[in-house]
C-alpha positions as CSV (number, residue, x, y, z in Angstrom):
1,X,126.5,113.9,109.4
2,X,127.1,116.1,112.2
3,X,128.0,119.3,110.0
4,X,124.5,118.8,108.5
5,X,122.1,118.6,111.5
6,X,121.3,121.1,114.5
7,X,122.7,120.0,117.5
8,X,119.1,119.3,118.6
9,X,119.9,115.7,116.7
10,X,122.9,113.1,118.0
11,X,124.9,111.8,115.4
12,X,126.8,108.4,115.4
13,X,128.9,107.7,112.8
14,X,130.1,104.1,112.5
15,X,134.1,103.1,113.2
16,X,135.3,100.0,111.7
17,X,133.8,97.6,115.0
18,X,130.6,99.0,114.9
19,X,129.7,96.5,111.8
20,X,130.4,93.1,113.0
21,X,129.1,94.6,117.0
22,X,126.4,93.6,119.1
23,X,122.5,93.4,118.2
24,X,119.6,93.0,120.7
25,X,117.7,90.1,120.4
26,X,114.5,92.0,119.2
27,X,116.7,93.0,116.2
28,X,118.8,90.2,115.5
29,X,114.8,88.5,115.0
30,X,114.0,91.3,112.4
31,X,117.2,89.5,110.0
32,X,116.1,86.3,109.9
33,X,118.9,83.0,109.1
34,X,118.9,84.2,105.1
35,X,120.2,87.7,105.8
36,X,123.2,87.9,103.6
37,X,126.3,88.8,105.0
38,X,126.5,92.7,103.7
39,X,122.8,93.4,104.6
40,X,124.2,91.7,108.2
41,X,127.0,93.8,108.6
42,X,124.5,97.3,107.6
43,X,122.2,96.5,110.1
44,X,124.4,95.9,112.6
45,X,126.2,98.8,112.0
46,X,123.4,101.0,112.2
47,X,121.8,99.5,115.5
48,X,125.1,100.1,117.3
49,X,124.9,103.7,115.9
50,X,121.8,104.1,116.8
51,X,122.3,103.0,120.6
52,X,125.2,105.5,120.9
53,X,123.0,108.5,119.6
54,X,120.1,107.7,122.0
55,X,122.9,107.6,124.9
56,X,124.7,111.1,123.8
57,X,120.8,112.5,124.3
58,X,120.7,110.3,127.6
59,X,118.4,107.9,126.8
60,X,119.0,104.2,127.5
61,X,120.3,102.0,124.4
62,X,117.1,100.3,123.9
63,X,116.8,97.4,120.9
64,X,115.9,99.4,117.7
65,X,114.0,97.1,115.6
66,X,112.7,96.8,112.2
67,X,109.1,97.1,110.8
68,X,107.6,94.8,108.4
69,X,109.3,97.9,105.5
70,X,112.6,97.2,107.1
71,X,111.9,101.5,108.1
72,X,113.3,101.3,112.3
73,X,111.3,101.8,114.9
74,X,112.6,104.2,117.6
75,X,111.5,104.3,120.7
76,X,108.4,106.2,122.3
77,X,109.2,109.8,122.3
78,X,111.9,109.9,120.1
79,X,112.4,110.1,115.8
80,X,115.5,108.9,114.3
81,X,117.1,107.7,110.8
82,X,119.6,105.7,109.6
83,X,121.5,105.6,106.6
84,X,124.1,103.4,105.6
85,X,126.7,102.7,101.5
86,X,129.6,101.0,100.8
87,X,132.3,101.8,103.9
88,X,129.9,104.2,105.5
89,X,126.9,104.2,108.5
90,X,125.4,106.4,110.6
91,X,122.5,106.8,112.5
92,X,120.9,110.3,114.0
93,X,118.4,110.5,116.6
94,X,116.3,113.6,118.4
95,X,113.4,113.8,120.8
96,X,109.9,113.9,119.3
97,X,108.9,117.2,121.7
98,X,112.5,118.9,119.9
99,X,112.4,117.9,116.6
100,X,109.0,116.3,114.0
101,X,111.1,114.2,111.9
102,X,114.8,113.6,110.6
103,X,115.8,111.9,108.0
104,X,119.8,111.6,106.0
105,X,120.8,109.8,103.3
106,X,124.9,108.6,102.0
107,X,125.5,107.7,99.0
108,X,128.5,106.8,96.6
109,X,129.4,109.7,94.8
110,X,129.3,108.8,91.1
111,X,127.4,109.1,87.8
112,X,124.0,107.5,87.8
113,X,123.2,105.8,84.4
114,X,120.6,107.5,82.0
115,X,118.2,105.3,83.0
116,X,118.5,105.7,86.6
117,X,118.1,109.5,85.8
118,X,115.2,109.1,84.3
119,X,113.4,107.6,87.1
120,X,114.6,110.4,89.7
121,X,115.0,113.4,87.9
122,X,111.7,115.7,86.8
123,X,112.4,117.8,83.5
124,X,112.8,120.6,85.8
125,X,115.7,119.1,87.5
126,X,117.7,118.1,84.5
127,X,117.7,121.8,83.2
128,X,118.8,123.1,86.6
129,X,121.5,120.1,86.3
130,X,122.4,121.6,83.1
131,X,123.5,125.2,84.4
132,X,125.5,123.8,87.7
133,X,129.3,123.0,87.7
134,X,130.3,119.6,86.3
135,X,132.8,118.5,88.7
136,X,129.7,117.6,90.9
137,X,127.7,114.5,89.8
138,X,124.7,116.1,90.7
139,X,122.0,113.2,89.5
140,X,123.1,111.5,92.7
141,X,123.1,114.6,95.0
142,X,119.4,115.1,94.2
143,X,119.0,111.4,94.2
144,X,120.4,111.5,98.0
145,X,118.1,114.6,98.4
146,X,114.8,112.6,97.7
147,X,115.8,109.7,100.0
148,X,115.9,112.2,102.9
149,X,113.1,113.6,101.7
150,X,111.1,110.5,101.9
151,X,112.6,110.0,105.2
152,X,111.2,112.7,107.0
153,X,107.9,112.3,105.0
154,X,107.2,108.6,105.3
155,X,107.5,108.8,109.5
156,X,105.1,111.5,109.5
157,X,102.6,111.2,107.2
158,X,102.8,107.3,106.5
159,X,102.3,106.9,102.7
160,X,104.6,106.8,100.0
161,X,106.5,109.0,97.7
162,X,107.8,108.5,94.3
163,X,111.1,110.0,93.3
164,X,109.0,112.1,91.0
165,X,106.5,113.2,93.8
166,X,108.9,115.8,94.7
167,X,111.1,118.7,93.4
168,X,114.3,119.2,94.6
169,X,116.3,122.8,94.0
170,X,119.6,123.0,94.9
171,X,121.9,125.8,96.3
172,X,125.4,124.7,95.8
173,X,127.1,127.2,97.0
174,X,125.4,127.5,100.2
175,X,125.4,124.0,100.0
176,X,120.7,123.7,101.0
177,X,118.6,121.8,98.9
178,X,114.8,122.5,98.9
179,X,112.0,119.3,98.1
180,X,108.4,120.5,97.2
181,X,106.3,117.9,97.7
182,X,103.5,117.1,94.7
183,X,100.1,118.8,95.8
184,X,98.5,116.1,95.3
185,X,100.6,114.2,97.7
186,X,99.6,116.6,100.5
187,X,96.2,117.2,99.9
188,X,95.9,113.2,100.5
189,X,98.0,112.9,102.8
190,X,96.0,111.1,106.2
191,X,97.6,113.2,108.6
192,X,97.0,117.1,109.6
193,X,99.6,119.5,108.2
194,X,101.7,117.1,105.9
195,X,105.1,118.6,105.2
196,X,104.9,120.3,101.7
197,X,108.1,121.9,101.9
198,X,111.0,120.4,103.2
199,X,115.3,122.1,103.4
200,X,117.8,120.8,104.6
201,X,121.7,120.1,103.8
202,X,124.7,118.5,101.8
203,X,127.7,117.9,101.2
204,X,129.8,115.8,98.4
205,X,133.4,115.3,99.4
206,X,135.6,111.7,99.9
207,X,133.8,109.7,97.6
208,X,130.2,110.2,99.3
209,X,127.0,112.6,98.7
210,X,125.6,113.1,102.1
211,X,121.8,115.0,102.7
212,X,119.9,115.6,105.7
213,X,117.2,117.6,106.8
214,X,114.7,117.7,110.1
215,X,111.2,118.9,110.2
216,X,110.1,121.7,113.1
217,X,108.0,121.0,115.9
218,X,104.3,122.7,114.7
């Protein structure tokens, strides 16, 4: 995720001990004894990440635990994400007075079933779909595009967002994506100047779609 963030945001992508490493004890309580294995080994894998991007900004590797959405909670003063798929993690983290919000998604690069479309993709996106290369399965870049989104928004603002609640534009050849969020959406948002608009990056290579994007600092 590095090549998709400013440097303002430290990146930790996981290696293969990260995912059976150590939790804190204020995270190992957000699992629970039913956690299955695989949501386990994403967890962990993300915590650890998350610990070595706090200490690349020099922070101390504090416990990163989970809220009753499963969302993390990052320490006071800072904003992070984390995103994890099949093989891959990674967690990115930034100081609140640098950056608003960060959010990044990974996901397996592959052909989303009609229904699944459907559910993500507004009219509008389909037709762009339609006029873009086809050796890009492009359903799951803006699939990937809308978690970020909803990453950066949901820290912020606090609410939810359907996949539908916001319109993504891609530039492939540039490699951006652009998310207008639903009026609507903004105009209720509980919060003073809601994001409305939000860029950011991707990138579709080795079997993965990756997005990110940050907010500014108002």
């Amino acid at each position: 995720m590095r090549d998709l963030l400013p440097s303002t945001v430290a990146v930790a992508v996981a290696a293969e001990d990260d995912w059976t490493g150590q939790l804190h004890e204020a995270e190992a309580a957000c699992l629970g004894d039913r956690a299955v294995e695989s949501r386990r080994r994403d967890f962990t894998a993300g915590r650890v990440c998350a610990r070595r991007a706090m200490a690349a900004l020099g922070l101390p590797p504090v416990a990163v635990p989970a809220a009753a959405d499963r969302s993390p909670v990052w320490p006071t003063g800072t904003v992070g994400t984390i995103t994890h798929t099949h093989g891959y993690c990674a967690a990115a983290v930034a100081r609140r007075e640098e950056i608003r919000a960060v959010g990044m998604d990974a996901e397996q690069h592959r052909e989303l079933s009609a229904g699944v479309r459907r559910l993500i993709c507004l009219p509008e996106e389909d037709e762009q779909i339609a006029r873009l290369p086809t050796d890009v399965f492009w359903p799951a870049v803006v699939f990937s595009a809308k978690e970020t989104v909803y990453k950066v928004w949901h820290p912020v603002v606090g609410t939810w967002l359907d996949f539908h609640d916001a319109l993504v534009r891609l530039d492939p050849e540039a490699g951006t994506f652009t998310a207008r969020i639903a009026p609507a959406r903004v105009a209720e948002a509980p919060v003073d100047h809601p994001p409305a608009l939000v860029t950011g990056r991707f990138a579709v290579e080795a079997g993965l779609v990756r997005t990110a994007a940050t907010l500014a600092v108002r």
